[in-house]
C-alpha positions as CSV (number, residue, x, y, z in Angstrom):
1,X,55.5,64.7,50.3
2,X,58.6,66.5,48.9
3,X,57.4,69.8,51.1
4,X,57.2,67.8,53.9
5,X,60.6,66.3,54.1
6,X,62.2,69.8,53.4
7,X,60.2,70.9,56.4
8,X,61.0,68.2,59.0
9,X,64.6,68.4,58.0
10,X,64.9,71.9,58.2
11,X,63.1,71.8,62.2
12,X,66.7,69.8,63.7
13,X,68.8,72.7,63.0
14,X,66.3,75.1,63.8
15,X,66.1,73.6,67.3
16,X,70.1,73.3,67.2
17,X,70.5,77.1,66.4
18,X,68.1,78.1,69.1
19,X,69.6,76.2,72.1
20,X,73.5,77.3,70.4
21,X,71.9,80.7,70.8
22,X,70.5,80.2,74.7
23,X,73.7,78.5,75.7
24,X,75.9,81.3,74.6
25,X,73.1,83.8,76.5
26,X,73.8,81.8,79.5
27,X,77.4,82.2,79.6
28,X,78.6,83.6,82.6
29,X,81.5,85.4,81.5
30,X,81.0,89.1,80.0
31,X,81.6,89.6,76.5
32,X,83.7,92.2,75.4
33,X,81.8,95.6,74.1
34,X,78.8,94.6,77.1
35,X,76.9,97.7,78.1
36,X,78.9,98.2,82.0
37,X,82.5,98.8,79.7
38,X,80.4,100.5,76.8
39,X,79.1,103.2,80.2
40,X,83.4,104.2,80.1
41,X,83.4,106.9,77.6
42,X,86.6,108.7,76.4
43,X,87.0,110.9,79.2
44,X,86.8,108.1,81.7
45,X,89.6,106.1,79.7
46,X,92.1,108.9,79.4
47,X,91.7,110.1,82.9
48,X,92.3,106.5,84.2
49,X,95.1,106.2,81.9
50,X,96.4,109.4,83.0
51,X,96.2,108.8,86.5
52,X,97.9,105.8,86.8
53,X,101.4,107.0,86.0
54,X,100.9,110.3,87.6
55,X,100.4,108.0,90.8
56,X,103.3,106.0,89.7
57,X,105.7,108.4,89.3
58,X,104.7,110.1,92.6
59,X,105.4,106.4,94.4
60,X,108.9,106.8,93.1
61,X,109.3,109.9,95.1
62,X,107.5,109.2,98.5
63,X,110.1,106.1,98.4
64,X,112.8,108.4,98.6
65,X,111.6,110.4,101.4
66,X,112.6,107.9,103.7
67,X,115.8,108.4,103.4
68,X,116.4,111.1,102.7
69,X,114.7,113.7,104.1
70,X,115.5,115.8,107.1
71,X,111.9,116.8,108.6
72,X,110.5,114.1,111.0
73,X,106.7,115.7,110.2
74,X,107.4,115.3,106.0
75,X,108.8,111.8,106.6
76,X,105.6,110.7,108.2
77,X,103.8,112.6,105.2
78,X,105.2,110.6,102.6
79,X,104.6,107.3,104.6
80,X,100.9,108.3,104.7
81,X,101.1,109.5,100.9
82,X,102.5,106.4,99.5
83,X,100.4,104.4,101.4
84,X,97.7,105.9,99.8
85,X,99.2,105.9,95.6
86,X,99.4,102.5,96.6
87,X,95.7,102.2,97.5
88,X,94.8,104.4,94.2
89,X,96.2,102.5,91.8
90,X,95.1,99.2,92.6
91,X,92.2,101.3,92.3
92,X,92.7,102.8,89.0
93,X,93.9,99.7,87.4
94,X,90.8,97.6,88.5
95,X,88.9,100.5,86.9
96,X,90.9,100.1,83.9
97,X,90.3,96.3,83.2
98,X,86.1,97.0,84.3
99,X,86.6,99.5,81.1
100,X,87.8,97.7,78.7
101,X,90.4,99.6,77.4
102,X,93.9,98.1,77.4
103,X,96.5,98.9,79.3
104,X,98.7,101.0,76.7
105,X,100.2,103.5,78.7
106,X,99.9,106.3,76.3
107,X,101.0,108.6,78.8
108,X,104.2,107.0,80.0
109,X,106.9,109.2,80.2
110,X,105.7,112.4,79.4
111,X,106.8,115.2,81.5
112,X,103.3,117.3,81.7
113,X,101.9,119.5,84.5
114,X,101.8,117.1,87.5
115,X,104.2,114.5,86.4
116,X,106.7,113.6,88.4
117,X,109.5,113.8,85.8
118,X,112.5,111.6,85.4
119,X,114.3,114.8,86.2
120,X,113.0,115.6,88.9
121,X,113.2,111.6,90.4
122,X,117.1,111.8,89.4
123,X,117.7,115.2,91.2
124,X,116.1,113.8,93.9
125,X,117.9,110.4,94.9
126,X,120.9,113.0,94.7
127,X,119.8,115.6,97.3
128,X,119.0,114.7,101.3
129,X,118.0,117.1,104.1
130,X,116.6,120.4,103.5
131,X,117.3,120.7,99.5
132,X,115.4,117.2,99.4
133,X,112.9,118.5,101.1
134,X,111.8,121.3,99.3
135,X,112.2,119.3,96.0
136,X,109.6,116.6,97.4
137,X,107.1,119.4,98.6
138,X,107.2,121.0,95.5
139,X,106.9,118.3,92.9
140,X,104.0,116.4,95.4
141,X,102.0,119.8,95.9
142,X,101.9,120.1,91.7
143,X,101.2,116.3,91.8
144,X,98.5,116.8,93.5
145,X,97.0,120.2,92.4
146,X,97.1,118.4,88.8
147,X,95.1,115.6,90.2
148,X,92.6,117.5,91.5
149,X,92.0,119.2,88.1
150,X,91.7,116.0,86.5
151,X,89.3,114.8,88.9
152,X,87.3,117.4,88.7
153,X,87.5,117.0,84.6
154,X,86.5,113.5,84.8
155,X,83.5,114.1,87.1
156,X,82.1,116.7,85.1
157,X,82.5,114.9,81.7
158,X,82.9,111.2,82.8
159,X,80.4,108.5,81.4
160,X,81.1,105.7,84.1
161,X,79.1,106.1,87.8
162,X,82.1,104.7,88.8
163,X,84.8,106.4,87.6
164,X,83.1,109.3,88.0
165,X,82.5,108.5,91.7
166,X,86.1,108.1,92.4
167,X,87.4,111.0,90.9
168,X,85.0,112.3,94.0
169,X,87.2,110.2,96.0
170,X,90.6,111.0,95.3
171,X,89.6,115.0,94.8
172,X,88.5,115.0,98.5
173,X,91.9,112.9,99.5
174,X,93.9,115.2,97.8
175,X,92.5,118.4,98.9
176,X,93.4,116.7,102.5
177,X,96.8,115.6,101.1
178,X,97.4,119.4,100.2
179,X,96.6,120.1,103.5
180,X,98.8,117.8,105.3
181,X,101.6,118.4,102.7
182,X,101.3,122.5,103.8
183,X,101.0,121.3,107.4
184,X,104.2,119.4,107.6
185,X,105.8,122.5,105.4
186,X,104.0,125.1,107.8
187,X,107.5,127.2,108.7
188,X,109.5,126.0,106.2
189,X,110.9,127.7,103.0
């Protein structure tokens, strides 16, 4: 009789711990570590983090252009071109928060190939015309030409489809964006 009631008492929380466990199962919200943010691997994570304030800082500059620059065709350019680091890094940061990872910013203000420096922003809201002009060119045409070595980094080593698949993306853009960027330069020191 004494086995008994240890047995019957113990089926209760038995039943209790297996319908705790299929309610949490059922949850619709992800839990942290699932396998989609566990698919972002290290190279994903640092070429998104990477990206974003490379994109950033290039914003800074296409606002400029407005203003100040001289060249109808490069005006229209950086419209176009901030437009689309707009685009990108609503992109970027989406891809960011699917990761995982936090937003640290472990690449805010550096000054590395590609960057935009703070430099480069301040000698720039001094200049207009021509001297602008060539500054912008110059410091968007190594934005870029970065960019598209990162990208293709990140789609040869990436771990996310995703991340992987825009780095496809934004190489093809910025080959184009080269393009354009020469085009509206084409006769122009």
């Amino acid at each position: 009789m004494q086995l008994r009631r240890y047995v019957l008492s113990r089926r209760p929380v038995r039943v209790l711990l297996l319908a705790a466990l299929l309610v949490t199962g059922c949850s619709t919200q992800p839990v942290a570590g699932t396998p989609r943010a566990a698919a972002f691997n290290a190279t994903d994570v640092a070429w998104i983090q990477l990206m974003i304030p490379m994109d950033e800082r290039a914003r800074l500059l296409t606002d400029l252009a407005p203003a100040r620059t001289a060249d109808p065709a490069l005006a229209r350019f950086a419209g176009r071109a901030a437009d689309r680091q707009e685009a990108e890094l609503a992109v970027l940061r989406g891809l960011l928060a699917r990761s995982g990872a936090p937003d640290t910013r472990p690449h805010e203000g550096h000054d590395m190939p590609g960057m935009v420096s703070a430099d480069t922003l301040r000698r720039a809201g001094a200049l207009s015309g021509e001297e602008f002009d060539r500054l912008f060119a110059t410091a968007l045409r190594a934005h870029l030409a970065q960019s598209l070595l990162l990208c293709a980094g990140e789609r040869a080593s990436g771990g996310a489809g995703e991340a992987r698949e825009l780095a496809g993306e934004l190489e093809k853009a910025g080959s184009e964006q080269l393009a354009l960027l020469d085009a509206a330069r084409s006769g122009k020191s």
